[in-house]
C-alpha positions in Angstrom: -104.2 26.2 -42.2 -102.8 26.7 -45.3 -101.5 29.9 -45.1 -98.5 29.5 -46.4 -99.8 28.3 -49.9 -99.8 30.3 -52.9 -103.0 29.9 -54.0 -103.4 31.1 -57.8 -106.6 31.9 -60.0 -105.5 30.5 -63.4 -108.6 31.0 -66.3 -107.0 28.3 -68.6 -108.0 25.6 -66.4 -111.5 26.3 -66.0 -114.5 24.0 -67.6 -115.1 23.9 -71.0 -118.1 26.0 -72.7 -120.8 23.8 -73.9 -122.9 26.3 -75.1 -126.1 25.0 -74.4 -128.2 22.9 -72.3 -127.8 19.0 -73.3 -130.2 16.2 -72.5 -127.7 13.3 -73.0 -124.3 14.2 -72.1 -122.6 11.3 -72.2 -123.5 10.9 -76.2 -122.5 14.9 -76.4 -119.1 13.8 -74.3 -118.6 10.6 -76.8 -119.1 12.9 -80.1 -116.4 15.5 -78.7 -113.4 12.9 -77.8 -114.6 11.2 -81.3 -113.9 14.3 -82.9 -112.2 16.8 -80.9 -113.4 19.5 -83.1 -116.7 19.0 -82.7 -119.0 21.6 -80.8 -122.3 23.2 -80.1 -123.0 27.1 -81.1 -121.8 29.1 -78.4 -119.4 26.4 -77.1 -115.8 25.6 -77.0 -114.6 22.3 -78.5 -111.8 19.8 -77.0 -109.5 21.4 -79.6 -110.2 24.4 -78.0 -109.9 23.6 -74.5 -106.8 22.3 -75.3 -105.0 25.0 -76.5 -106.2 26.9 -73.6 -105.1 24.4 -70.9 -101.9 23.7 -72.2 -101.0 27.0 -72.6 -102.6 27.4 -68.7 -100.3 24.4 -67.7 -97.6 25.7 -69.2 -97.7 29.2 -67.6 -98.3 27.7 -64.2 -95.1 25.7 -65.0 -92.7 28.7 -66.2 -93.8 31.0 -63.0 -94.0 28.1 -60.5 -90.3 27.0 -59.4 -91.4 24.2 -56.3 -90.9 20.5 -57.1 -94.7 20.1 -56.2 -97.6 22.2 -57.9 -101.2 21.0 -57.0 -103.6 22.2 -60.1 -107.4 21.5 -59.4 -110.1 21.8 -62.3 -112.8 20.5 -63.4 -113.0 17.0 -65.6 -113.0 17.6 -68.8 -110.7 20.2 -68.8 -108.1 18.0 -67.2 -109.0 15.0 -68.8 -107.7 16.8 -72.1 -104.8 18.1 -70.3 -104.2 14.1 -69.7 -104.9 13.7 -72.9 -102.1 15.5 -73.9 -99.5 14.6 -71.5 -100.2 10.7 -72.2 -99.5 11.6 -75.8 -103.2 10.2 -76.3 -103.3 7.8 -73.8 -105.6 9.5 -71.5 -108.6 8.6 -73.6 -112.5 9.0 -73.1 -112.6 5.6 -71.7 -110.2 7.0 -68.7 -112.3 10.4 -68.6 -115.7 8.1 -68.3 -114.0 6.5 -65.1 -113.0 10.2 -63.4 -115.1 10.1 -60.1 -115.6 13.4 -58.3 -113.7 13.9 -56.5 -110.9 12.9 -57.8 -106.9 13.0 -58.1 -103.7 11.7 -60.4 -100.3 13.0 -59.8 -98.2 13.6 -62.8 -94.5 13.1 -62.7 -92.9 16.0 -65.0 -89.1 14.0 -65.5 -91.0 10.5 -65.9 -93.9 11.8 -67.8 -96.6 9.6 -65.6 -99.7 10.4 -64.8 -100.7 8.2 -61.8 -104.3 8.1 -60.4 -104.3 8.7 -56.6 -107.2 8.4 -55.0 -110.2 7.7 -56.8 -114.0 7.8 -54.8 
C-alpha cells in the first residue's frame, strides 16, 4: 500500500519554534496572528514561519510535476501557509476552528482553499 508514492521529507513545513513552554496558548496564538512579528526568545515568529513555508511550498511545487500533491504539517505552520494563499483570508479565526485531524484542498489555477473533512 502506497508504494508507489513519493513520499518527501520537506523541513519548511515543519511546526513553528515557540521557544518555550507557555501556560496559555491560545492568548500566545492570539498575540502572534495580532502581530505576526511577535515571538518568544528562542522562537520563530509567524513572519518567520512564513518565509520558510512559502519558500517550502514553493520548492515542493517547482520539483513536483503531478496535478495532485498531498502536503501534511502541522497547524500553524499551514494555517500561515493559508494565510498566504487566501491573500489574508485564512485568518486566526479559521486557524482557531482547525481540528486534528484535519484537511483543505487548495486549487492552484482557481486559487481556493476548500476545507475537506473536518473531525
Amino acid at each position: 500500500m502506497g508504494s508507489h508514492l513519493n513520499i518527501q521529507i520537506a523541513d519548511g513545513l515543519r511546526e513553528r519554534v515557540i521557544g518555550e513552554w507557555v501556560d496559555d496558548f491560545d492568548r500566545y496564538a492570539a498575540e502572534q496572528w495580532r502581530d505576526f512579528e511577535f515571538r518568544l526568545p528562542r522562537g520563530e515568529s509567524l513572519r518567520e514561519v512564513q518565509q520558510r513555508i512559502v519558500q517550502g511550498f514553493q520548492d515542493i511545487l517547482s520539483q513536483e510535476k503531478r496535478e495532485t500533491i498531498v502536503i501534511s504539517g502541522h497547524g500553524t505552520s499551514l494555517a500561515v501557509l493559508f494565510h498566504v494563499l487566501t491573500n489574508g483570508n485564512f485568518t486566526y479565526e479559521q486557524f482557531k476552528q482547525m481540528t486534528m485531524p484535519d484537511v483543505y484542498t487548495y486549487d492552484i489555477d482557481t486559487e481556493t482553499l476548500t476545507r475537506a473533512y473536518m473531525k
